[in-house]
SEKE-188656 format. One record per atom (N, C-alpha, C, O): residue in one letter; x, y, z. Coordinates in nm, 3 decimals. Layout:
# SEKE-188656
+---------+---------+---------+---------+
! residuo !      px !      py !      pz !
+---------+---------+---------+---------+
!       A !       X !       Y !       Z !
...
+---------+---------+---------+---------+
//
This chain:
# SEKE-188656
+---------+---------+---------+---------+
! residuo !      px !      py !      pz !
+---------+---------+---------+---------+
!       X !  -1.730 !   1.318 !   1.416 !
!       X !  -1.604 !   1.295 !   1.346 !
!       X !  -1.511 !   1.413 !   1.372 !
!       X !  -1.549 !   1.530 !   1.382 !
!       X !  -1.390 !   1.372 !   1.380 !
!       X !  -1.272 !   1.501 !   1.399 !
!       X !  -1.137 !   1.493 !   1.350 !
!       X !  -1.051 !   1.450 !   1.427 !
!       X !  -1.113 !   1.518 !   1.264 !
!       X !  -1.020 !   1.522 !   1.176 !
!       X !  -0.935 !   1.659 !   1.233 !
!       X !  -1.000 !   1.757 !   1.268 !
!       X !  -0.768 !   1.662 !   1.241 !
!       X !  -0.678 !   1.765 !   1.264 !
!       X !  -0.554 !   1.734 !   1.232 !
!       X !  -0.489 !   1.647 !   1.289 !
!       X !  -0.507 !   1.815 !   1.123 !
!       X !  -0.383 !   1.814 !   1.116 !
!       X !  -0.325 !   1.862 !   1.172 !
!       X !  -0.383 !   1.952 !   1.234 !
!       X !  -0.148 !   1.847 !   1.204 !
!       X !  -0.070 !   1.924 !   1.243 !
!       X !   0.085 !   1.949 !   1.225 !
!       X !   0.135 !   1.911 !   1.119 !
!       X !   0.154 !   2.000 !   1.305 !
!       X !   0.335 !   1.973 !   1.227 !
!       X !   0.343 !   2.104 !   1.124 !
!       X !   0.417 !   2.099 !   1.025 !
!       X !   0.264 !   2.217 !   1.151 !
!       X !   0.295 !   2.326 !   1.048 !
!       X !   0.379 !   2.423 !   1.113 !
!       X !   0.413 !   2.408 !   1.230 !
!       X !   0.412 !   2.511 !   1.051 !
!       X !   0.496 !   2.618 !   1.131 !
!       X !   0.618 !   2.669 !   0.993 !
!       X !   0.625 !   2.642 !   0.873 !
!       X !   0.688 !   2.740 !   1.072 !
!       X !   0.785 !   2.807 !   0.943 !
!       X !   0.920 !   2.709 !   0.952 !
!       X !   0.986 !   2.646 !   1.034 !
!       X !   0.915 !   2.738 !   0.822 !
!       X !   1.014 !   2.622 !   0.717 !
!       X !   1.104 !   2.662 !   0.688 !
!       X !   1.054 !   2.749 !   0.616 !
!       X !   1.235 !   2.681 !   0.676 !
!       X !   1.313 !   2.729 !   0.581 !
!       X !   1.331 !   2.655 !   0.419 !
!       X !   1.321 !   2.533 !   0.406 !
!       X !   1.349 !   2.711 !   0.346 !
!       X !   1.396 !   2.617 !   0.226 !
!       X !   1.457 !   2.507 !   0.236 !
!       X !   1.517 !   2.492 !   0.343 !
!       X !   1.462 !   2.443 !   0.180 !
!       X !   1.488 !   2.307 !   0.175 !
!       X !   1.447 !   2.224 !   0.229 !
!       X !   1.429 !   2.111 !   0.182 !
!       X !   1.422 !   2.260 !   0.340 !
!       X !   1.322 !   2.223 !   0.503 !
!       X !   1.275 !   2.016 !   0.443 !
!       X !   1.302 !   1.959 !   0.337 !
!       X !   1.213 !   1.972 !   0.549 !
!       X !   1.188 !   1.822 !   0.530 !
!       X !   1.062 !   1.808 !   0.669 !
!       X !   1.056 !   1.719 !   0.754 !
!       X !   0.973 !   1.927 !   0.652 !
!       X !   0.903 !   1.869 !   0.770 !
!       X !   0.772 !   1.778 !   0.754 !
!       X !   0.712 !   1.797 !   0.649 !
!       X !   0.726 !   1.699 !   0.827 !
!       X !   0.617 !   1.604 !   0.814 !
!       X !   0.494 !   1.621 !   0.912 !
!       X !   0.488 !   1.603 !   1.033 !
!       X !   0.384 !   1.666 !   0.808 !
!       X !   0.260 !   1.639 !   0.891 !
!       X !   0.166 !   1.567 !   0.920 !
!       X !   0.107 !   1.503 !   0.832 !
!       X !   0.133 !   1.560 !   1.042 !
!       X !   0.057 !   1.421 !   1.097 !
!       X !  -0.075 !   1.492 !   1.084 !
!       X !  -0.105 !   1.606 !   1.118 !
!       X !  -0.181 !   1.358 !   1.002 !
!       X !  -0.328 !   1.412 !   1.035 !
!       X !  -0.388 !   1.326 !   1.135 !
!       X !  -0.301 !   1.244 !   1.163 !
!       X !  -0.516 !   1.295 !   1.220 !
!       X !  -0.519 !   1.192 !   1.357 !
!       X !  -0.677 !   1.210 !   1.333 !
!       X !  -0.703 !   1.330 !   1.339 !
!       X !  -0.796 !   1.130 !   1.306 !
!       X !  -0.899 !   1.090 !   1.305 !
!       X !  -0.962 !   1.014 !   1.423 !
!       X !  -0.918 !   0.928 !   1.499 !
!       X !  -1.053 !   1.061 !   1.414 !
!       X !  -1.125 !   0.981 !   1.494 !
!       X !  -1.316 !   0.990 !   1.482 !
!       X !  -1.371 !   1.075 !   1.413 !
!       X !  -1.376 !   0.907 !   1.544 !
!       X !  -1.552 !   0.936 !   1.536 !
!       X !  -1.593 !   0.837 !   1.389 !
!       X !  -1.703 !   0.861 !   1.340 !
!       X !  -1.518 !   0.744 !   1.330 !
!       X !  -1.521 !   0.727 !   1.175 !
!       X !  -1.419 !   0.582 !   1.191 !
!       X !  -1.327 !   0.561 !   1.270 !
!       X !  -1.467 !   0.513 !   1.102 !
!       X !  -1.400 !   0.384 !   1.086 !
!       X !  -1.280 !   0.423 !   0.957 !
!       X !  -1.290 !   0.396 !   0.838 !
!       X !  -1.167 !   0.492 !   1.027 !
!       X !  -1.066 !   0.559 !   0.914 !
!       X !  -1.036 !   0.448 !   0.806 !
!       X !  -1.052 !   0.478 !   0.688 !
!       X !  -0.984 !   0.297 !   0.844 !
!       X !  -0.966 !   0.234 !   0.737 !
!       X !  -1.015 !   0.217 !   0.647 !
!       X !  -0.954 !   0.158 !   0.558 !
!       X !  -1.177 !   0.271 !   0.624 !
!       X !  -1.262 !   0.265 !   0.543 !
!       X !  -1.278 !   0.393 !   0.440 !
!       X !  -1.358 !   0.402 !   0.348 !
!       X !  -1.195 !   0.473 !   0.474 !
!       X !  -1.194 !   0.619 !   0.380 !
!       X !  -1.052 !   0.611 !   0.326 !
!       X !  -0.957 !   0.543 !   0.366 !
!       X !  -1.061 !   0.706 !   0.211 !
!       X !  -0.932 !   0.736 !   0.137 !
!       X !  -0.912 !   0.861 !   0.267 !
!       X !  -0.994 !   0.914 !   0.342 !
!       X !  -0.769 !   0.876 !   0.250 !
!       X !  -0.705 !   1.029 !   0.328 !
!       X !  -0.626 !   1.064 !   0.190 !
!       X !  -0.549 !   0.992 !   0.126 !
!       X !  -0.686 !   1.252 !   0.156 !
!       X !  -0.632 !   1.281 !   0.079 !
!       X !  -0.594 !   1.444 !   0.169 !
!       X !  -0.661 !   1.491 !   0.261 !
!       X !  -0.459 !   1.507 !   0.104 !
!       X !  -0.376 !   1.554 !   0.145 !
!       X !  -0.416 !   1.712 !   0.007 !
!       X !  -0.418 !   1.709 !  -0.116 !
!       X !  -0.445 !   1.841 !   0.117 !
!       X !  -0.442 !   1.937 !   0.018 !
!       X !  -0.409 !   2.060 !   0.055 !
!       X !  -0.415 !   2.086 !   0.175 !
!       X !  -0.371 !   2.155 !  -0.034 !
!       X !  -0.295 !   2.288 !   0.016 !
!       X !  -0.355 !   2.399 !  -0.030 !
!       X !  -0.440 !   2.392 !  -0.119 !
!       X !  -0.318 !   2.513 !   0.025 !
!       X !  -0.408 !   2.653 !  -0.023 !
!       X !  -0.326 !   2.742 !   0.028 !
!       X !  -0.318 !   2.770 !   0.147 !
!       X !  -0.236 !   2.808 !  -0.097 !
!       X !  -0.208 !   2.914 !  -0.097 !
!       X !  -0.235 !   3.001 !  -0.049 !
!       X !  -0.324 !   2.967 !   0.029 !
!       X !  -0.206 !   3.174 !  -0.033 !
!       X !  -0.251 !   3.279 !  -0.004 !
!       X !  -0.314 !   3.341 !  -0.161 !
!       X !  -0.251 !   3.374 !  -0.261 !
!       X !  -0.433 !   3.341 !  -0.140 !
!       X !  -0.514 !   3.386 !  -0.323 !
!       X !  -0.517 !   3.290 !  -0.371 !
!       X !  -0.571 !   3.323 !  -0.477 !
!       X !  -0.494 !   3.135 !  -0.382 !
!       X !  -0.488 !   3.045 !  -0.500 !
!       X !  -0.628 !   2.912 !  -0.423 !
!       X !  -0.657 !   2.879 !  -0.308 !
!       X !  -0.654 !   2.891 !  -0.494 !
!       X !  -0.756 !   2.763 !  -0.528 !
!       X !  -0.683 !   2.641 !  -0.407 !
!       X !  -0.566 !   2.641 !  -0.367 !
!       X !  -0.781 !   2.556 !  -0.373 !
!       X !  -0.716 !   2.434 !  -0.285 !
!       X !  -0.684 !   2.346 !  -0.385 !
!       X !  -0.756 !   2.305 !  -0.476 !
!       X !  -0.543 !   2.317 !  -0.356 !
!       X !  -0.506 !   2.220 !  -0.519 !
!       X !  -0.463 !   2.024 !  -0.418 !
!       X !  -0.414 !   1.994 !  -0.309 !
!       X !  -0.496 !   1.975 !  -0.492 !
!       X !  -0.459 !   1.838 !  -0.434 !
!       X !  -0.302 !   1.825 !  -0.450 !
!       X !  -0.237 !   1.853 !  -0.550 !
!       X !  -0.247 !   1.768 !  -0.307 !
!       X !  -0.124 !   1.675 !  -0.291 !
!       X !  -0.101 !   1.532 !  -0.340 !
!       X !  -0.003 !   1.483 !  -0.395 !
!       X !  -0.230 !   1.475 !  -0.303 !
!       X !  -0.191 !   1.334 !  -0.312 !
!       X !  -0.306 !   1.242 !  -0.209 !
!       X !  -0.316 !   1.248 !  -0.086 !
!       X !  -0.372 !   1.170 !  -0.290 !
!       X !  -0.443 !   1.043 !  -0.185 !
!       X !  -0.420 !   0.915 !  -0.144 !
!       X !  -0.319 !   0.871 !  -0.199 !
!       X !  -0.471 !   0.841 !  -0.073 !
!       X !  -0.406 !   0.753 !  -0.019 !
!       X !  -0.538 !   0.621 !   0.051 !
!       X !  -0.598 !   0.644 !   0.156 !
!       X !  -0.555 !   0.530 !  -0.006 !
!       X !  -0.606 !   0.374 !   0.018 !
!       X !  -0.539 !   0.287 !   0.071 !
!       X !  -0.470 !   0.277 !   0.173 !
!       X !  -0.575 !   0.213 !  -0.030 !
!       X !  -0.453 !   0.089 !  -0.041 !
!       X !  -0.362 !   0.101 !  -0.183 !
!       X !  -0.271 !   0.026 !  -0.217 !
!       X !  -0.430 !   0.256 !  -0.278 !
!       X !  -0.320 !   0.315 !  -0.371 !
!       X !  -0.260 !   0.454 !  -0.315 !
!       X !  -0.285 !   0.520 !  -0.215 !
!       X !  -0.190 !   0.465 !  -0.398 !
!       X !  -0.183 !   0.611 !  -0.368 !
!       X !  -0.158 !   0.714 !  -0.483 !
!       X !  -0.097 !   0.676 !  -0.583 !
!       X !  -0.197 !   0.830 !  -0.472 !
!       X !  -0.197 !   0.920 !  -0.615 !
!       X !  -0.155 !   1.054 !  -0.605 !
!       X !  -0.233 !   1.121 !  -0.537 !
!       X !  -0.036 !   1.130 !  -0.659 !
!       X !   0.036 !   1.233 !  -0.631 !
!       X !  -0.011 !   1.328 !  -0.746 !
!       X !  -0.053 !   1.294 !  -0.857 !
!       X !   0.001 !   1.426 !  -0.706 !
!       X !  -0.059 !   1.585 !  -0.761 !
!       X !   0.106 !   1.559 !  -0.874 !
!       X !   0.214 !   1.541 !  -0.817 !
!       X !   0.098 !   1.561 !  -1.028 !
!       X !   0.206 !   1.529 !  -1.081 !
!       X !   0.350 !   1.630 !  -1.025 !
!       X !   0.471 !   1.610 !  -1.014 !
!       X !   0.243 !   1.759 !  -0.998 !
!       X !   0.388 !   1.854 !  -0.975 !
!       X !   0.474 !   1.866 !  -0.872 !
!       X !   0.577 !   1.931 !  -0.854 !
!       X !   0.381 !   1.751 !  -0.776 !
!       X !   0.489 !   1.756 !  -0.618 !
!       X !   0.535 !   1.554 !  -0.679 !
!       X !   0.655 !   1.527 !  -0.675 !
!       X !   0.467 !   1.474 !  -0.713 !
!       X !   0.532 !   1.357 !  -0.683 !
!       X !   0.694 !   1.379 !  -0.714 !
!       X !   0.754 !   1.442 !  -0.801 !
!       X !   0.749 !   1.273 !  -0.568 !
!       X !   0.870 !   1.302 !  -0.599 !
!       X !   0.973 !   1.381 !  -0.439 !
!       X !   1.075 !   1.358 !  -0.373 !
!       X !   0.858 !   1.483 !  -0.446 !
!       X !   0.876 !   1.602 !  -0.315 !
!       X !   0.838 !   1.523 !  -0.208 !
!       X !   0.903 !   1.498 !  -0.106 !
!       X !   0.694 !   1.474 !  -0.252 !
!       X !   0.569 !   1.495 !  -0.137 !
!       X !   0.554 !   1.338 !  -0.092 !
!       X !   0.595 !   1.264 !  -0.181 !
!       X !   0.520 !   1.289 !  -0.010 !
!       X !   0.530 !   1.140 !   0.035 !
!       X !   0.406 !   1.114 !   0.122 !
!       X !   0.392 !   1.197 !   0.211 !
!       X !   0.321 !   1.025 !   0.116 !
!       X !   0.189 !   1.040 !   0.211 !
!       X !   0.200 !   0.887 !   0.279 !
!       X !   0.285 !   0.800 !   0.260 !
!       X !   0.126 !   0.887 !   0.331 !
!       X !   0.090 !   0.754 !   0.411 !
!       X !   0.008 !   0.708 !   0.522 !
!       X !  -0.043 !   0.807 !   0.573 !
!       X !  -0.020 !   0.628 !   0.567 !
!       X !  -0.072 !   0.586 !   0.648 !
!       X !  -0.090 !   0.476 !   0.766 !
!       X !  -0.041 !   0.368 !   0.731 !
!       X !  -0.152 !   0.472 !   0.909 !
!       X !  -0.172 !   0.390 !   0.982 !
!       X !  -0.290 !   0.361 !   1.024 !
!       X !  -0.340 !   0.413 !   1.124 !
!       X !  -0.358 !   0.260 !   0.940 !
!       X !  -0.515 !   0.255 !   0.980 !
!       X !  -0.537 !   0.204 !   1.176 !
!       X !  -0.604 !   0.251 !   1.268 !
!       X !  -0.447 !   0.094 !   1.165 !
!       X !  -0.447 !   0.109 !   1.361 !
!       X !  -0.457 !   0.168 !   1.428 !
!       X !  -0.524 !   0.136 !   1.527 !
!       X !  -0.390 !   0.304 !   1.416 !
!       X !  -0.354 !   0.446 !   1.472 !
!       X !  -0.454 !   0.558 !   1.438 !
!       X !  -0.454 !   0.661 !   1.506 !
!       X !  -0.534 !   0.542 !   1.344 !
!       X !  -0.631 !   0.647 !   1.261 !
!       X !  -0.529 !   0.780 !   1.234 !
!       X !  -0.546 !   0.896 !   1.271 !
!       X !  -0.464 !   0.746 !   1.190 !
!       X !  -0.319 !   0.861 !   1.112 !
!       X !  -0.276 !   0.801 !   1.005 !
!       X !  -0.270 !   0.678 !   0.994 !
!       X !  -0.232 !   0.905 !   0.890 !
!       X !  -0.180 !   0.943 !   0.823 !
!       X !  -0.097 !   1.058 !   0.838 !
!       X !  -0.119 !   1.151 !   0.916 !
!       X !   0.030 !   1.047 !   0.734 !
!       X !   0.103 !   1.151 !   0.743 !
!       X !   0.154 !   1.202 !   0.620 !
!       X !   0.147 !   1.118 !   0.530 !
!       X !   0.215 !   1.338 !   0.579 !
!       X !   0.283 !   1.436 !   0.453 !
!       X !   0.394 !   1.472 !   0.465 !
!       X !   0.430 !   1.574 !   0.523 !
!       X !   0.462 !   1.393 !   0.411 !
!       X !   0.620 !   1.412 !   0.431 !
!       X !   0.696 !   1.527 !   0.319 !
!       X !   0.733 !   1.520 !   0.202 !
!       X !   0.696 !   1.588 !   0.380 !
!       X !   0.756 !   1.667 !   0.238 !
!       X !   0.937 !   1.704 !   0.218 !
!       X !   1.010 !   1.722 !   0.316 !
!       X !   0.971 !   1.708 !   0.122 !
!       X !   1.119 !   1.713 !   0.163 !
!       X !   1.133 !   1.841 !  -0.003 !
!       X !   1.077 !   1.830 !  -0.112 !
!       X !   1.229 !   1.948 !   0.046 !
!       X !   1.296 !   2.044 !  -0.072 !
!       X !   1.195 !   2.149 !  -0.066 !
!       X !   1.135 !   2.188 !  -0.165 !
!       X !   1.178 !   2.191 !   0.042 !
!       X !   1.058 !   2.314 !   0.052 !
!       X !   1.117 !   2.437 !  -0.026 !
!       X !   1.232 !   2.481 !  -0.034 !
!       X !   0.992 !   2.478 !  -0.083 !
!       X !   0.986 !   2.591 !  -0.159 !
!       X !   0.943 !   2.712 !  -0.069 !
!       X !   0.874 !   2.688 !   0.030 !
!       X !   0.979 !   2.845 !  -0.099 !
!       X !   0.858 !   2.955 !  -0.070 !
!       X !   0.702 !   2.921 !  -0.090 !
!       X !   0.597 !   2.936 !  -0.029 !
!       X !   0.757 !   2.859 !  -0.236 !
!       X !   0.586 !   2.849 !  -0.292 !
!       X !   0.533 !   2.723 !  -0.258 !
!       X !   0.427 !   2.679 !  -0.304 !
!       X !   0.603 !   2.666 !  -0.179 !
!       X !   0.512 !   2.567 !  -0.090 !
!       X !   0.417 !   2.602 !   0.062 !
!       X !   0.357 !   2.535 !   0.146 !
!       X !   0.448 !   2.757 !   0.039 !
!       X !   0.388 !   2.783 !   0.149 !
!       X !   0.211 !   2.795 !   0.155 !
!       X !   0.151 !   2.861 !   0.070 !
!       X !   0.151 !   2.733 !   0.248 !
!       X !  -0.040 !   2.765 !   0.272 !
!       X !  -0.042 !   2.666 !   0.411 !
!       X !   0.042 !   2.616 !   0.486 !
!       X !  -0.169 !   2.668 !   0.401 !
!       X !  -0.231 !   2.632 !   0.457 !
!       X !  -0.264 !   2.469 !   0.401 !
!       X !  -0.303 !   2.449 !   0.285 !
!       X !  -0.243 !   2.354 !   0.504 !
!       X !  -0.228 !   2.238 !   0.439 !
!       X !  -0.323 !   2.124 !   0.525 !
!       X !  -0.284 !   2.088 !   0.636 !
!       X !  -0.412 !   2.085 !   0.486 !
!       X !  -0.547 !   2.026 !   0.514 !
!       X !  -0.518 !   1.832 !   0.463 !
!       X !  -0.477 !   1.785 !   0.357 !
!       X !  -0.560 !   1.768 !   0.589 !
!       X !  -0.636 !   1.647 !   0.550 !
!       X !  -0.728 !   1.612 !   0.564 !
!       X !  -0.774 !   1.664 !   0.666 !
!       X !  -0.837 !   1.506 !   0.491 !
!       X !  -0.962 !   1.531 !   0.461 !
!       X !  -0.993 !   1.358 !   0.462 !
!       X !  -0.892 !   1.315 !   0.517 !
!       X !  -1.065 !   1.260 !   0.435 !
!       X !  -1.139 !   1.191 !   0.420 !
!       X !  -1.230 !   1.126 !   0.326 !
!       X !  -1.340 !   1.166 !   0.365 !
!       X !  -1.249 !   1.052 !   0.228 !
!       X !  -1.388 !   1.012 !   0.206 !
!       X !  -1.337 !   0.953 !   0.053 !
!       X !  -1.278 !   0.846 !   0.070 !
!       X !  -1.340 !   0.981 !  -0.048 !
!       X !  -1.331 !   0.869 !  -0.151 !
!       X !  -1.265 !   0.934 !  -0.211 !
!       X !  -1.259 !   1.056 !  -0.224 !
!       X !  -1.165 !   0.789 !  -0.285 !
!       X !  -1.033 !   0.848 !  -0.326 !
!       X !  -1.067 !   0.907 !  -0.433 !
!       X !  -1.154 !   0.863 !  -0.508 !
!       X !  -0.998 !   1.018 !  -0.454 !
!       X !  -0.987 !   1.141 !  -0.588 !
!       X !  -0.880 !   1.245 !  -0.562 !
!       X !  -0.797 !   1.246 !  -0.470 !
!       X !  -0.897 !   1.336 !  -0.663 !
!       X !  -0.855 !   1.460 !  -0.639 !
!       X !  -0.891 !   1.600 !  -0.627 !
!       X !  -0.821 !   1.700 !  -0.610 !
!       X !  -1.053 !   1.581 !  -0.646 !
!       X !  -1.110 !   1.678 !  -0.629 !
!       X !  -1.125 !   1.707 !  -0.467 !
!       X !  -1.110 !   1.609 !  -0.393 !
!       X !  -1.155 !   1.841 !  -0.405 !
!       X !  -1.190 !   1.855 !  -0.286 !
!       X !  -1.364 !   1.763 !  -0.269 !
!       X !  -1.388 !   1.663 !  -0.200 !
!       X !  -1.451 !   1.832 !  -0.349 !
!       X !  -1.553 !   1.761 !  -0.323 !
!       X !  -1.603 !   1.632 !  -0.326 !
!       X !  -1.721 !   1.601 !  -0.310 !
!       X !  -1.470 !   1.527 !  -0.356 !
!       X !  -1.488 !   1.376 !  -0.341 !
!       X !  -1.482 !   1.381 !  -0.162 !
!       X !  -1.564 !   1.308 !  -0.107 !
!       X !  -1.425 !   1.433 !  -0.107 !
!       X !  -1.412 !   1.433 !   0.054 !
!       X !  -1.478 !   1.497 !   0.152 !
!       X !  -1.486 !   1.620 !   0.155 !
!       X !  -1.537 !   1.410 !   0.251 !
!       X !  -1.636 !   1.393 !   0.332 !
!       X !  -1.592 !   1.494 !   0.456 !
!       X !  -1.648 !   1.603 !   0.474 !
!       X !  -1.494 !   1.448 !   0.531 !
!       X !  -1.456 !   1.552 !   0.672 !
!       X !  -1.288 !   1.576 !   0.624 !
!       X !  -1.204 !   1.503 !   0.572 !
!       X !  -1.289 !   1.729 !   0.673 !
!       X !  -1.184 !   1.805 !   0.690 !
!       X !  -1.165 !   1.864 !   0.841 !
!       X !  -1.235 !   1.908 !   0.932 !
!       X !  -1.028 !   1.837 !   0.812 !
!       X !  -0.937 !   1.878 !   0.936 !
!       X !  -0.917 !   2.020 !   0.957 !
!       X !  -0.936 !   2.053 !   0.840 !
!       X !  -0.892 !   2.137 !   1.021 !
!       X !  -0.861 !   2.296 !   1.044 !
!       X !  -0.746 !   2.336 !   0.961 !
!       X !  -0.713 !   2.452 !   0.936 !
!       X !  -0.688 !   2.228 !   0.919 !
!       X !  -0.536 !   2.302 !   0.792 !
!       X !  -0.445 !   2.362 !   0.936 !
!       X !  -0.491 !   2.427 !   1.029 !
!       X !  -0.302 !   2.315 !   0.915 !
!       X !  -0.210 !   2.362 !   0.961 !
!       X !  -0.118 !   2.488 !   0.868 !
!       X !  -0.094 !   2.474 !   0.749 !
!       X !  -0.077 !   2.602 !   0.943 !
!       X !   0.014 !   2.657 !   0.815 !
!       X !   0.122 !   2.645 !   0.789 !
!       X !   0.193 !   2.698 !   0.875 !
!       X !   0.187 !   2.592 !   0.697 !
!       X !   0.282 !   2.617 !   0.665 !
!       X !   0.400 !   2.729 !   0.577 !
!       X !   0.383 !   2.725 !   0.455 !
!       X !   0.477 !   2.793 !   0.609 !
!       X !   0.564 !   2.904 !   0.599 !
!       X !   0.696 !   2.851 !   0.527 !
!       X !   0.803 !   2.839 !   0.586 !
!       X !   0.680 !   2.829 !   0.428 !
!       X !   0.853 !   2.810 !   0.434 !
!       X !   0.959 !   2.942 !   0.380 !
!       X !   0.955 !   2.980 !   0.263 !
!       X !   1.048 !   3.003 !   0.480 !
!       X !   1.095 !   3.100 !   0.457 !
!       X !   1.223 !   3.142 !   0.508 !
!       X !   1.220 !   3.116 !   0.628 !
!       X !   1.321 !   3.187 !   0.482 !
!       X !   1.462 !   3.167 !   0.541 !
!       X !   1.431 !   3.302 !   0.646 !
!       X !   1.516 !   3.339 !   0.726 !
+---------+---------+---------+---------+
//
């Protein structure tokens, strides 16, 4: 299995960039893709997962937009109104829908994201 996100890089504020995650080795339509971030010092906190529901971390819904193409084995994290403090390291993952990290089976290398004028 190989899971990789990507589309990270430095942001300026306000910024609207979108990251693509791309699976493969795994029958993707059959897993939730959930979407998560990690600060510099802070805990991996959930974005948002994604089925045939979908479920947003309350403090980004709104910001944060997820989705998917089971044809394609992608999903993607649309984010729009970047913060500083949206900046880490930002991971997609696999396996049953939740919000904990340990509901999910394979993880991707995390792309970083910077957002910074």
């Amino acid at each position: 299995v190989q899971l990789q996100a990507f589309g990270g890089g430095l942001v300026q504020p306000g910024g609207r960039p979108r990251l693509s995650c791309t699976a493969s080795g795994l029958m993707f339509s059959t897993y939730a893709v959930g979407w998560f971030r990690q600060a510099p010092g802070k805990e991996r906190e959930m974005i948002g997962s994604i089925d045939w529901r979908t479920n947003y971390a309350p403090s980004l819904k709104g910001r944060f937009t997820i989705g998917r193409d089971d044809a394609k084995g992608t999903a993607f994290l649309q984010m729009t109104g970047l913060r500083p403090e949206d900046t880490g390291v930002y991971y997609c993952a696999v396996g049953r829908f939740g919000s904990r990290p340990n509901e999910y089976t394979y993880w991707g290398q995390g792309t970083l994201v910077t957002v910074s004028s």
